[in-house]
N, C-alpha and C positions, 0 to 999 in steps of 0.2 A: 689408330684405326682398329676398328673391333672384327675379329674374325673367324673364322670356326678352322679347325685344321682340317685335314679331309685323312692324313696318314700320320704316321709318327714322325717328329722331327727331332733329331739330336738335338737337346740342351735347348729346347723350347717346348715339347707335349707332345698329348700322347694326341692318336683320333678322336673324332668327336669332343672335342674339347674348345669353349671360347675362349679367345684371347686377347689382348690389347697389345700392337705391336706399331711400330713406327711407319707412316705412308708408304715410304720408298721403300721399307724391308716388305712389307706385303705386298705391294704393284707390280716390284720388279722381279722379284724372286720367289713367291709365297703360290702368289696366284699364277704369275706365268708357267713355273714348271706342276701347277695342279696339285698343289700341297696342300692348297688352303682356299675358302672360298670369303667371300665378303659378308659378315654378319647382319643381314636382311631379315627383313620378318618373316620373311618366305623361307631363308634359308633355315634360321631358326625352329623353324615349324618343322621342318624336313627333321633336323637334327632331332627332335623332340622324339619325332617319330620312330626315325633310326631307331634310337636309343632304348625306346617302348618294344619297340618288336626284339631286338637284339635281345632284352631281358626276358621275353617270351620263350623266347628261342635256348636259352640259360636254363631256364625255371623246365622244362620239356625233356631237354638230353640229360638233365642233374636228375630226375624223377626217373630215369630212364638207367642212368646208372645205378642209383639205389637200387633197385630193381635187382637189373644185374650182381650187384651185388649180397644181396638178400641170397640168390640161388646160386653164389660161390660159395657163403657160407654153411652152404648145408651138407649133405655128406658128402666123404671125404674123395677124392678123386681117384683112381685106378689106374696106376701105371706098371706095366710090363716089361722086363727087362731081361734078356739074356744072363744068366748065371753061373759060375760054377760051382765045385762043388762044397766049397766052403762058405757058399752065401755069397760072397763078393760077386758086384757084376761089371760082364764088359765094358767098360767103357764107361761113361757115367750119363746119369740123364741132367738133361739140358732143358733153357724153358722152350725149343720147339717142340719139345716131345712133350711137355706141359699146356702149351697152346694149344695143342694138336689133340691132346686128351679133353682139352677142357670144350672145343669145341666139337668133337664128339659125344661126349658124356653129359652135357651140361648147355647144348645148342648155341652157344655163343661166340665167336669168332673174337678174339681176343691178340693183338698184333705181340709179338713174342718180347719184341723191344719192353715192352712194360710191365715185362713179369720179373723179378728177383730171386731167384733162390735163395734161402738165406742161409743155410749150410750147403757144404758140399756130398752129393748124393754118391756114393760109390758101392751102399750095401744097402739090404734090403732093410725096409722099416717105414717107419711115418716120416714125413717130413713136411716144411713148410715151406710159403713161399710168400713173396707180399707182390700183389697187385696194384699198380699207377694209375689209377683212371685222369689225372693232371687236376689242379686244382684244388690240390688239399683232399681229394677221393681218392684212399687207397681203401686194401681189405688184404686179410691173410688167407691162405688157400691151402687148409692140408689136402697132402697126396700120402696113396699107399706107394712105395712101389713091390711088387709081387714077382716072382719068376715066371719067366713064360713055360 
């Protein structure tokens, strides 16, 4: 029996995906618990559609991050730090304090989870950090940090 899935199924597909599976595995457990629907021309056509919008929707947030990212990479960020007096600072900066710069300085709201530092910040200077966007989109991100 030929069928579309509707979700991902362990050790059978992913969504939107046709498939050929055995009567009773589809009737009784595919389609009852809403996994899966029955491969119709109608359903077909749905899934066609899905699938066209879904890539719209891909091709829009991906142009959207380049974007974003184009205006990480331009100058370098500003961050402020308690000091003493031999240059070391309290504490160290973290990427909430990088999120939090960067949507300050740079209008973009960036969730902290996806920033890296990629050394550890303890004194003042340049540093880097690499941004996640998911998907194979990252970008690097210098910051200063400076005394307050």
């Amino acid at each position: 029996m030929e069928i579309i899935l509707i979700q991902d199924v362990d050790n059978l597909g992913a969504a939107h995906e046709k498939l050929s599976v055995k009567n009773g595995y589809a009737r009784n457990f595919l389609i009852t618990n809403k996994m899966a629907v029955e491969a119709s021309p109608s359903n077909l056509k749905q899934l066609e559609e899905k699938v066209k919008q879904q890539k719209k929707k891909e091709e829009k947030l991906l142009a959207e991050v380049n974007k974003v990212i184009e205006v990480l990479k331009g100058a370098p960020l500003k961050i402020g730090a308690k000091t003493g007096t031999s240059g070391k600072i309290f504490g160290s900066v973290t990427s909430v304090q990088l999120a939090r710069a960067i949507r300050d300085q740079k209008g973009y709201e960036i969730d902290r989870r996806r920033i890296h530092i990629l050394s550890e910040v303890k004194e003042l200077g340049s540093y880097k950090a690499k941004v996640d966007f998911g998907h194979g989109n990252e970008t690097e991100v210098d910051f200063d940090v400076t005394a307050e």
